[in-house]
C-alpha positions in Angstrom: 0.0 0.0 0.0 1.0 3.6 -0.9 1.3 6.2 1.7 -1.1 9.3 1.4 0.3 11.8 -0.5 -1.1 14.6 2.1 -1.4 14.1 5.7 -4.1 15.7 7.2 -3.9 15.3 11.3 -5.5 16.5 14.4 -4.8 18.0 17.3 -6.5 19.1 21.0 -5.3 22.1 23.4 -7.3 20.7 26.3 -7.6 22.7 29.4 -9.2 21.7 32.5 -11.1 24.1 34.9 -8.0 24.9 36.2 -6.3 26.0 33.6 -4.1 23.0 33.1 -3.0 21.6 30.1 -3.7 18.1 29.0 -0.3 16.2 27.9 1.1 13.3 26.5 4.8 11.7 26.5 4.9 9.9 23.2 7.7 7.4 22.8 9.0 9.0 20.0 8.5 13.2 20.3 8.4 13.6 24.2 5.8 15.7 26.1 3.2 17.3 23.5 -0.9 17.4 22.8 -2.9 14.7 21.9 -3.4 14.0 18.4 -3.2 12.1 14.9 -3.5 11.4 11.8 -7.7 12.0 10.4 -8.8 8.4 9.0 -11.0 8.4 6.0 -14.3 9.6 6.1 -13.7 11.2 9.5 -14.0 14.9 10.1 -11.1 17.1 12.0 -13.2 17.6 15.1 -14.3 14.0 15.4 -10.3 12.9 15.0 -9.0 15.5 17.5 -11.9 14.2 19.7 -10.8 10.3 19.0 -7.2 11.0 19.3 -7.4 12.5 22.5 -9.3 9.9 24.0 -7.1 6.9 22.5 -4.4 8.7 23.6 -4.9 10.1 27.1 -8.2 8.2 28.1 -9.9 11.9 28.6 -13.2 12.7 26.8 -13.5 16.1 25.1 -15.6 18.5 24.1 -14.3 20.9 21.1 -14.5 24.8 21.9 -13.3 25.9 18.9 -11.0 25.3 15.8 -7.9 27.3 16.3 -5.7 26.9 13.2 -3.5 25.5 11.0 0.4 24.6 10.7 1.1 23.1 7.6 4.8 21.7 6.7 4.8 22.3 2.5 7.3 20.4 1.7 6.2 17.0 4.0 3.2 18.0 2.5 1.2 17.7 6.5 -1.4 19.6 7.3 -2.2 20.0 11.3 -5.4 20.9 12.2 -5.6 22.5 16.4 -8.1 22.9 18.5 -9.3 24.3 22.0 -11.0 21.7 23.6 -12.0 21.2 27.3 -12.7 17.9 28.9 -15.8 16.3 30.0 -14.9 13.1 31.1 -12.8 10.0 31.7 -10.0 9.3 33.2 -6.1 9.8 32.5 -4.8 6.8 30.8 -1.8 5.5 28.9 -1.5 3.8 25.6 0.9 2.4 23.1 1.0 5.7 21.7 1.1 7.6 25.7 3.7 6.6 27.6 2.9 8.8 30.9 -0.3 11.4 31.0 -1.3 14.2 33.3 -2.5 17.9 32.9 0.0 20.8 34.2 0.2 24.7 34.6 0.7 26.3 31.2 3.7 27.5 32.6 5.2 23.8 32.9 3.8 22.4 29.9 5.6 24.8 27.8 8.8 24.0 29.6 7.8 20.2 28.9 7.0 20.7 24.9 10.5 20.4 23.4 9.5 18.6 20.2 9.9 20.8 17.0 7.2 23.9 16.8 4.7 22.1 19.2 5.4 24.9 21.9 4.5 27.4 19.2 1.5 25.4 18.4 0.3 25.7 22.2 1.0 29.3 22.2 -0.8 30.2 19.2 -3.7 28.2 20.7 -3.7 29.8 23.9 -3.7 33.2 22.1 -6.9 34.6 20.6 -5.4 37.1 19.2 -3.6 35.3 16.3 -6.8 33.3 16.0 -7.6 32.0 13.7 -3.9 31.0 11.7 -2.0 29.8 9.3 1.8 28.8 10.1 3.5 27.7 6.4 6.8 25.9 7.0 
């Protein structure tokens, strides 16, 4: 089988009533936000919603649709959203190694991986709402 020739994925910002942001430690990127790749037939909001939940056992609830950051050349496009949760309970996967929600401060600090810590900003930041990043 071929891979895709565009990569459309999904992403979640989720913060709790206390202002704490949802995270996951993948085994390959580190600490970042929940998310995937959209499967056929699936909308954004319905992946972010799934990814979140395969990933970090917490069920959302989509505030709104942030942005965009798409790399041109890897030809990926990721989708982000604000999304606040509504229940489950923190849970690893194959694809989580550890999960937990943390200040903003701290996450930040956590998100080494690439522009993910831009991502989160951006997100957190109505003002350059809504965006498009080109890479």
């Amino acid at each position: 089988m071929q891979p895709p020739k565009h990569i459309v994925s999904a992403a979640a910002i989720v913060l709790n009533n206390k202002n704490e942001i949802l995270l996951i430690k993948g085994p390959r990127r580190g600490w970042e936000m929940p998310g995937g790749q959209v499967e056929e037939g699936e909308s954004l909001k319905a992946a972010a919603i799934r990814e979140t939940k395969e990933e970090s056992g917490i069920d959302i609830e989509i505030i709104k649709f942030c942005g965009i950051f798409q790399n041109v050349n890897e030809t990926i496009c990721n989708t982000l959203f604000l999304g606040k949760p509504v229940g489950g309970e923190l849970t690893t996967s194959s694809e989580s190694l550890e999960v937990g929600f943390f200040s903003i401060q701290k996450a930040l600090e956590m998100v080494t991986w690439k522009n993910f810590r831009q991502r989160i900003e951006y997100c957190l930041n109505d003002n350059l709402q809504p965006f498009l990043v080109e890479f």
